[in-house]
C-alpha positions as CSV (number, residue, x, y, z in Angstrom):
1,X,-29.0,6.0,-19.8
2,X,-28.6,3.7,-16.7
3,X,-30.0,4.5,-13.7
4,X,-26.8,5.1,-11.7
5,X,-26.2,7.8,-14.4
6,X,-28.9,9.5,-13.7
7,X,-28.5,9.7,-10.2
8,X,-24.7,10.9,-10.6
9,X,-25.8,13.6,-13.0
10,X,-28.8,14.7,-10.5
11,X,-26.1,14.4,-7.7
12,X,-23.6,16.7,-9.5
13,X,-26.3,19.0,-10.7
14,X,-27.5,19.8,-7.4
15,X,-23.6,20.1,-6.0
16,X,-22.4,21.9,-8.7
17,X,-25.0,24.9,-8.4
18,X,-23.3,26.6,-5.1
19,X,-20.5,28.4,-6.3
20,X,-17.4,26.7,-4.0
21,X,-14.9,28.3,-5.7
22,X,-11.4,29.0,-3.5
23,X,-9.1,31.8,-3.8
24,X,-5.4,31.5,-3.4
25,X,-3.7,33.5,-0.7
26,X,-6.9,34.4,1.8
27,X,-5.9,34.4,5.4
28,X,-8.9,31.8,6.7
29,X,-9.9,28.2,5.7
30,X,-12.1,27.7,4.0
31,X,-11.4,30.7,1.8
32,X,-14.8,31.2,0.4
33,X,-18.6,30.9,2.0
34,X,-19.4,28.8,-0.3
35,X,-17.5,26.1,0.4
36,X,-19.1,26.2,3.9
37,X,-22.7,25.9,2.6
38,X,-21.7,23.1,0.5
39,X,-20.5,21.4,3.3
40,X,-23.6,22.1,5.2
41,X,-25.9,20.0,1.9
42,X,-23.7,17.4,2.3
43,X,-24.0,17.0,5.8
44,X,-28.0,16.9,5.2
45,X,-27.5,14.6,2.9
46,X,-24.8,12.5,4.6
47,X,-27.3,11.9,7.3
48,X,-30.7,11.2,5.1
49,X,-27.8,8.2,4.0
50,X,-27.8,6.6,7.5
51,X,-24.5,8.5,8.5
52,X,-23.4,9.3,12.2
53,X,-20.9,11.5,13.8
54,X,-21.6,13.7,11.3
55,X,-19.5,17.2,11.6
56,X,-18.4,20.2,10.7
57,X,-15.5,22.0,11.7
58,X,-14.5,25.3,12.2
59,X,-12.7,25.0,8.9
60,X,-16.0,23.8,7.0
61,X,-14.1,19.6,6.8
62,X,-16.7,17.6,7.1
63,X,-16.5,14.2,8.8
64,X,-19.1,11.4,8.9
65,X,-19.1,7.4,9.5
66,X,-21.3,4.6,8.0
67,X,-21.1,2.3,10.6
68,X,-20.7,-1.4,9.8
69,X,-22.9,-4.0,8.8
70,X,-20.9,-7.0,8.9
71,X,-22.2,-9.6,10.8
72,X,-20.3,-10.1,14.7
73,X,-18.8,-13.8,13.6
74,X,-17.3,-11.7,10.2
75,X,-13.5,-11.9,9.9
76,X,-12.0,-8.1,10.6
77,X,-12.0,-5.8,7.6
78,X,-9.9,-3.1,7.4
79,X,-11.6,0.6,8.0
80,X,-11.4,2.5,4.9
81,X,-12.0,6.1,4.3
82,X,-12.9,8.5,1.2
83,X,-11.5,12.0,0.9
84,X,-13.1,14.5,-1.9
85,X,-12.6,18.2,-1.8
86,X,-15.1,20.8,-1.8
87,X,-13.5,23.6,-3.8
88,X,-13.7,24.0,-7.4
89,X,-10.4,25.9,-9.1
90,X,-9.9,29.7,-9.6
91,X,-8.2,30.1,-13.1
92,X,-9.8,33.9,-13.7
93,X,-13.0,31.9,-15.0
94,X,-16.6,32.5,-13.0
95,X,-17.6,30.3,-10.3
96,X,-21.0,30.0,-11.2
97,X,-21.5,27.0,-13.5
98,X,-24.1,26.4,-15.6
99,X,-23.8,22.8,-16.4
100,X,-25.2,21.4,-20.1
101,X,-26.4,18.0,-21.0
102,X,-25.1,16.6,-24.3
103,X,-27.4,14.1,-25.0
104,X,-26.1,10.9,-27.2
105,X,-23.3,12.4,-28.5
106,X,-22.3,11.4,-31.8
107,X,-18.4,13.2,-32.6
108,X,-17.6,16.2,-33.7
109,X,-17.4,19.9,-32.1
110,X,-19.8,20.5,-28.9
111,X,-20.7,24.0,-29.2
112,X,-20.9,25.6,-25.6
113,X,-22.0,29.0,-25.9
114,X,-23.7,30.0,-29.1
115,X,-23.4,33.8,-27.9
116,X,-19.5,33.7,-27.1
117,X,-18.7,31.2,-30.3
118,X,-17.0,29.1,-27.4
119,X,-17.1,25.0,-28.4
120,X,-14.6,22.4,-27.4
121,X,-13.2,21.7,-30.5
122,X,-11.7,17.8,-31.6
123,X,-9.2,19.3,-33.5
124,X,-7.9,20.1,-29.8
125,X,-9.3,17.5,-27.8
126,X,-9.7,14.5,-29.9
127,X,-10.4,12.8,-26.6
128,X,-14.1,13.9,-27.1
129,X,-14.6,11.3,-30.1
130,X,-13.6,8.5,-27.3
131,X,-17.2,9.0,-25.9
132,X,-19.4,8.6,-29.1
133,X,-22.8,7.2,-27.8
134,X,-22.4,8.7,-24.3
135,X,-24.1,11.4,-22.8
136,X,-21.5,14.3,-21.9
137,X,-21.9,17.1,-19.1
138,X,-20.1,20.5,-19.4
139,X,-20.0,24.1,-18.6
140,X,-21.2,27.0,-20.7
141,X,-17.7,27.5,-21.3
142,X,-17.6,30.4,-19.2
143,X,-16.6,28.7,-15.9
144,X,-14.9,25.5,-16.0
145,X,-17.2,22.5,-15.1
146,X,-15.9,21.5,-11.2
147,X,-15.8,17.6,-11.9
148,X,-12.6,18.4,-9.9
149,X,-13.8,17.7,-7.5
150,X,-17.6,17.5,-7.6
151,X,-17.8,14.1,-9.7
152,X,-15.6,12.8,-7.2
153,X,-18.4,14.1,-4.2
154,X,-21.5,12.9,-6.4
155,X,-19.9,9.7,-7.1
156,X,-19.4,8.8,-3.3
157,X,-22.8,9.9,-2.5
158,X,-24.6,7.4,-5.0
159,X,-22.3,4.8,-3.4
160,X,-23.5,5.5,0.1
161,X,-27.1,5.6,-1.6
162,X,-26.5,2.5,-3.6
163,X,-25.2,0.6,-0.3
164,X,-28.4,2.2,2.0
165,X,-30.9,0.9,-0.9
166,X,-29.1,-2.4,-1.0
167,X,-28.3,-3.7,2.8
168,X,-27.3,-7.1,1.7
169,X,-23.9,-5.4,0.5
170,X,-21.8,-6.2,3.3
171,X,-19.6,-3.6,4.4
172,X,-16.8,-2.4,7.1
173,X,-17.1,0.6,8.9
174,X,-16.7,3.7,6.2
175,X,-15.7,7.0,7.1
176,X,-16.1,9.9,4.5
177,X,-14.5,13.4,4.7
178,X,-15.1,16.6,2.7
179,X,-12.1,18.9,2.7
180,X,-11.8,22.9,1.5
181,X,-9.0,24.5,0.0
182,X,-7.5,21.0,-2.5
183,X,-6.6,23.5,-4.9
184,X,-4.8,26.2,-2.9
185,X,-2.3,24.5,-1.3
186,X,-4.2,21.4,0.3
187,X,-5.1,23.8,3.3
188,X,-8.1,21.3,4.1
189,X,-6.9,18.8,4.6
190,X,-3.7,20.0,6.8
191,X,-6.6,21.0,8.8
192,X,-8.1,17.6,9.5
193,X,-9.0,16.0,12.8
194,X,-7.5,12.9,12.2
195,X,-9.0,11.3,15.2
196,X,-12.3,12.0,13.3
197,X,-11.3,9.7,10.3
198,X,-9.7,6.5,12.1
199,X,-9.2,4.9,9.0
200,X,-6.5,2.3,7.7
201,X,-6.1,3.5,4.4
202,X,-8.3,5.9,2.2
203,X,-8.8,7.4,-1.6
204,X,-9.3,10.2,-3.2
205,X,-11.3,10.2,-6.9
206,X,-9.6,13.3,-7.8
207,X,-7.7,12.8,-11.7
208,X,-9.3,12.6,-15.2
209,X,-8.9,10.1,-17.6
210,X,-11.4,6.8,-17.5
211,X,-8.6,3.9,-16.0
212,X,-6.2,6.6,-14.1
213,X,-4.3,5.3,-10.8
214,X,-2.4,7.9,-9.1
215,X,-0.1,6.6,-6.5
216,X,2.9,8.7,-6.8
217,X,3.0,12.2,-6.5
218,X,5.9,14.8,-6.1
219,X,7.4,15.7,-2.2
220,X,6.6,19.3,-2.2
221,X,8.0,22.4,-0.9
222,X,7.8,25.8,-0.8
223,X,11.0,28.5,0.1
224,X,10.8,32.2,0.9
225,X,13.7,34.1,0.5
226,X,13.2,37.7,2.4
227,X,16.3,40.3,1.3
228,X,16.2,43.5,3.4
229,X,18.9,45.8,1.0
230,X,20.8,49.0,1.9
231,X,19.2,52.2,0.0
232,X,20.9,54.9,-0.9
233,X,20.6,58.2,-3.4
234,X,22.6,57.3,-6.6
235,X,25.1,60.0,-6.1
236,X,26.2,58.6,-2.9
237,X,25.6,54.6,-3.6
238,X,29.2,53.3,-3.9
239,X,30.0,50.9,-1.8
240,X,26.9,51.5,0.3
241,X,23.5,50.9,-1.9
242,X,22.9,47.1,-1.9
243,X,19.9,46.5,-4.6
244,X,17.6,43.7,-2.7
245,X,16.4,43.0,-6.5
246,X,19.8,42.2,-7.6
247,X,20.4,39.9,-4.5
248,X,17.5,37.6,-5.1
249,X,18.6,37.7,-9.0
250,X,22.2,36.2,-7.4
251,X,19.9,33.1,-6.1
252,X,18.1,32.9,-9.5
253,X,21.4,32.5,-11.5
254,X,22.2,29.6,-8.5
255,X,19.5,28.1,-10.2
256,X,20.1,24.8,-13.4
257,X,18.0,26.4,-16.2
258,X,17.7,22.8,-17.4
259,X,16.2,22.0,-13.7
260,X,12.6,23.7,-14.3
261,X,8.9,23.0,-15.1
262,X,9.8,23.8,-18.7
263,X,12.5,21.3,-19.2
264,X,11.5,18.6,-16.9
265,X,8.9,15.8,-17.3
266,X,7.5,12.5,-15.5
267,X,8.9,11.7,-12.3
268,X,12.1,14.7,-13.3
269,X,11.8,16.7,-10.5
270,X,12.8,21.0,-10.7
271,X,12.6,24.0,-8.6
272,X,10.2,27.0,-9.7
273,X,10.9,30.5,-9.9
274,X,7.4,31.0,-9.1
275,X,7.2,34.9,-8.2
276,X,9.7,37.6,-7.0
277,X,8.0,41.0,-4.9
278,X,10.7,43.6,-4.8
279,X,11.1,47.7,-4.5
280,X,14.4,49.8,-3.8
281,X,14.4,48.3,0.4
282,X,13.4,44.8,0.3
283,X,13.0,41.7,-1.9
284,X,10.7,38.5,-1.4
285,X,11.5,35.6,-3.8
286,X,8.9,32.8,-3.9
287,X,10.1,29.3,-4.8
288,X,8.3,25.9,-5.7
289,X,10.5,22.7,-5.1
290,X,9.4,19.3,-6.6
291,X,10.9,15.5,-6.7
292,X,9.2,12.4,-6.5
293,X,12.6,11.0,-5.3
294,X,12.8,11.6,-1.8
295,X,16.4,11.9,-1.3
296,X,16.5,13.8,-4.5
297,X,13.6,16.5,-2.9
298,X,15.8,16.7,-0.1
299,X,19.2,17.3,-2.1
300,X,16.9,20.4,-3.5
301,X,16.4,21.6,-0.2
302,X,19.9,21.9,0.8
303,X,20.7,23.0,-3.2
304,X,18.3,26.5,-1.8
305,X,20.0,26.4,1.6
306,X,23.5,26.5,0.6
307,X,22.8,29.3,-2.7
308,X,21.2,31.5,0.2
309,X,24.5,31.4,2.6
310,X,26.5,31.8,-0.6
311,X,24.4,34.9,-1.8
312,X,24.5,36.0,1.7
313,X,28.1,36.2,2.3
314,X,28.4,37.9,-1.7
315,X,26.3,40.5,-0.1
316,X,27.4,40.7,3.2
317,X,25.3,44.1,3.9
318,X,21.9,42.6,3.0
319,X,20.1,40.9,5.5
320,X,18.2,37.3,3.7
321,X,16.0,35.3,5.5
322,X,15.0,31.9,3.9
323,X,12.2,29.5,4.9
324,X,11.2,26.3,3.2
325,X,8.1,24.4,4.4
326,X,7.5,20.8,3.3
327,X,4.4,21.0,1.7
328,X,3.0,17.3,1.1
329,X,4.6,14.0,0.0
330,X,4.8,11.4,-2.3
331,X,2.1,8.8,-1.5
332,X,4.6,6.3,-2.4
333,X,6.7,6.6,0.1
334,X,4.0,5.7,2.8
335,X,3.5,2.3,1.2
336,X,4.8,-0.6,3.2
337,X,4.5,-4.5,2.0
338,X,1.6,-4.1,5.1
339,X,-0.4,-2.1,3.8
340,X,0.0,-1.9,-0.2
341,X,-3.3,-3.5,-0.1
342,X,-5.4,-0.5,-1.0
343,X,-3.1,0.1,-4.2
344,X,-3.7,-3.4,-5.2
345,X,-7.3,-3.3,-4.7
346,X,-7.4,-0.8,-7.2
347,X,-5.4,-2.6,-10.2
348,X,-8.1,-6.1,-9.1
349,X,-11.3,-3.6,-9.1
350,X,-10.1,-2.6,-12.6
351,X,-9.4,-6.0,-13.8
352,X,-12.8,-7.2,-12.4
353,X,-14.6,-4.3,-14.2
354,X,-12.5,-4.6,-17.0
355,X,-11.0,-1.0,-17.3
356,X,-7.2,-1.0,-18.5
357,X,-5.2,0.6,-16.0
358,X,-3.3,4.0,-16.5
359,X,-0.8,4.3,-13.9
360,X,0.6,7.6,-13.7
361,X,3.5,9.4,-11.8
362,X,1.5,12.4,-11.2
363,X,3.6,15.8,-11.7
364,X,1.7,17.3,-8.9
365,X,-0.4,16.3,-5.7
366,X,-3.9,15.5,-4.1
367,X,-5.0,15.5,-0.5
368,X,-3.9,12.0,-0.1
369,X,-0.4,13.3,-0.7
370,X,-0.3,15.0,2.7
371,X,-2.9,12.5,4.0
372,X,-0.4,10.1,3.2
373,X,2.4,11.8,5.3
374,X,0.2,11.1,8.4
375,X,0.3,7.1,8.3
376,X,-2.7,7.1,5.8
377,X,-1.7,5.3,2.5
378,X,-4.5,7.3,0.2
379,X,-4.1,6.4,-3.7
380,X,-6.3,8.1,-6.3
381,X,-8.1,6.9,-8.9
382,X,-10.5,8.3,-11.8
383,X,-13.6,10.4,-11.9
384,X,-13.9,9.7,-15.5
385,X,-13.9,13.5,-16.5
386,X,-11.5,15.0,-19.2
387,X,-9.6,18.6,-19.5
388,X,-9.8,19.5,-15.3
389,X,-9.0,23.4,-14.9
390,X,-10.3,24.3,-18.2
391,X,-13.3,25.7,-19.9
392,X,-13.1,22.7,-22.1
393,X,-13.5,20.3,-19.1
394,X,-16.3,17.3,-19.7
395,X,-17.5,14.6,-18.0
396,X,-18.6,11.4,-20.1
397,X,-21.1,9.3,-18.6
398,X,-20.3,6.1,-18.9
399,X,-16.8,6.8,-17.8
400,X,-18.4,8.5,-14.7
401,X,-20.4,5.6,-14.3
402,X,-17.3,3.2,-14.4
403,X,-15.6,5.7,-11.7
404,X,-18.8,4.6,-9.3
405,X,-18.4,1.2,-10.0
406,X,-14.9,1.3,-8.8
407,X,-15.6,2.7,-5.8
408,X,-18.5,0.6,-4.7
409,X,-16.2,-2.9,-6.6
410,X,-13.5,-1.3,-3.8
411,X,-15.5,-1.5,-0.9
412,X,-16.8,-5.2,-2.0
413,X,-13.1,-6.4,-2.0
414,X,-12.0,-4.9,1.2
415,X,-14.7,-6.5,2.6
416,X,-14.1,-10.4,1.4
């Protein structure tokens, strides 16, 4: 085992024993203590690094800046930034993890909890058999193993300690920010102080797969649809009951069958029937939208608009209220010729480390989506880890390793 692996492992160790798990729906940000208290570690440790302006908000996103070291004749370098967040997922799994070292792995199943007969089988993730000769880290299988995003938050921090130990690695000025929230709805980062991270493009290390590149991501949104009905006792409801149920339903059957998660894939973009609240009075329907197209995001948006004004004037006795909030964006579409230069210092980093490239259209988001919306290009690249939101979730060494090398290779070219 090299030496950077042991210092990511003892890095992730030590991150992954507070229990930062967030919970979807709570009123506040950060939605759980512990997210606070592992912002507070990082700020220690942020500082033993040589960091400055180090701070917390109210919100628990922590900010911090590694100044320059560049000498004052060196051409300008662009200020770049890294964004990890501090939540781990909720998927009705415990949020304590008890992290396992698979030594040297040599193929097969890796049993993970003797006591529960839980193991993470090849027969359903031959992936694990890519990885022969590595060490491996996972859970006990009762929690899932929080390399999203806590491989991304150890990698950064051996980076910083890598360029502290070594001040002959020239460098711009850095800026680093911790966010809550990632996985309920990217609340962390909509609550950034932006004039705290003065950056001219950033990353995230928040997908899987050893060689992943993430630079497109779906536009977002979210609609509400609130019916207020007419109730009535069924032996008087003619012509005066009007079932809120029945009216949302009426907006459902709006709805392309063939335009859903289910029957959509790569950059195919849907709307989600995603929940519907209802009793005899009132009615909330909840719905996802999703294109990476712009335009095509857009079209969705008016698609919900004008199915609401026809439901409403089918039911011209129910009262329906509809809100859609943009959610995040497609990093994409905040690249410019000016600054694709933090995309393409991803594809040379790989080529210079030799990692083959896996760009993906991302059926989803990361902070840098809505970072992105604000002027920031921030692509995403790998932590190296396999199976994220899942008991069966691992993280194989030497592709961690790699994922550290990229990011210190990244700060190397920026700086030429």
């Amino acid at each position: 085992m090299s030496s950077m692996q042991e210092r990511l492992i003892a890095r992730f160790l030590r991150y992954a024993a507070i229990n930062s798990q967030s919970v979807e729906g709570a009123p506040v940000v950060p939605s759980t203590p512990g997210q606070r208290q592992l912002a507070e570690l990082l700020k220690k440790d942020l500082a033993e690094l040589g960091l400055v302006d180090l701070e917390i908000s109210e919100y628990s996103v922590l900010t911090g800046h590694l100044p320059s070291n560049l000498p004052a004749d060196y051409h300008k370098v662009p200020t770049v930034g890294w964004v990890a967040h501090l939540d781990t997922v909720n998927v009705n799994l415990s949020g304590d993890v008890h992290p396992q070292i698979v030594k040297n792995y040599q193929g097969g199943d890796v049993l993970l909890n003797a006591e529960k007969q839980i193991s993470i089988k090849v027969s359903e993730h031959p992936e694990l058999e890519k990885y022969i000769g590595s060490d491996l880290i996972t859970s006990d299988g009762t929690s899932v193993l929080g390399a999203d995003n806590k491989a991304a938050i150890a990698n950064l921090m051996v980076a910083l300690e890598t360029l502290k130990e070594n001040p002959s690695i020239l460098h711009g000025d850095i800026y680093v920010c911790f966010v809550p929230d990632e996985e309920v709805g990217l609340c962390g980062s909509k609550k950034m102080d932006f004039s705290k991270f003065p950056v001219d493009f950033a990353y995230t290390i928040d997908c899987c797969e050893l060689g992943e590149v993430v630079y497109q991501t779906f536009n977002a949104g979210s609609a509400t649809i609130k019916v207020q009905g007419v109730t009535a006792h069924p032996m008087s409801a003619k012509n005066t009951l009007v079932n809120p149920t029945l009216v949302c339903v009426d907006v459902i059957n709006c709805l392309d069958r063939m335009q859903t998660p289910e029957h959509t894939e790569g950059t195919e973009g849907f709307i989600w029937v995603e929940s519907m609240q209802t009793n005899v009075s009132e009615a909330v329907l909840n719905l996802k939208i999703r294109d990476h197209s712009k335009a095509m995001y857009e079209a969705r948006k008016k698609f919900i608009t004008d199915a609401v004004e026809y439901v409403k004037a089918k039911n011209p006795k129910a009262k329906v209220e509809l809100d859609i909030v943009d959610v995040y964006g497609n990093i994409a579409d905040a690249l410019t010729d000016d600054n694709r230069a933090c995309v393409d210092h991803i594809f040379e980093a790989m080529h210079e480390l030799g990692i083959t490239p896996k760009d993906i259209a991302m059926r989803g988001g990361t902070d840098g989506s809505f970072i992105s919306t604000k002027g920031i290009p921030t692509p995403n690249y790998f932590t190296g880890a396999h199976n994220f939101h899942s008991y069966a979730e691992f993280m194989p060494m030497t592709a961690v390793e790699k994922s550290c090398q990229m990011t210190l290779k990244l700060i190397e070219l920026i700086t030429k």
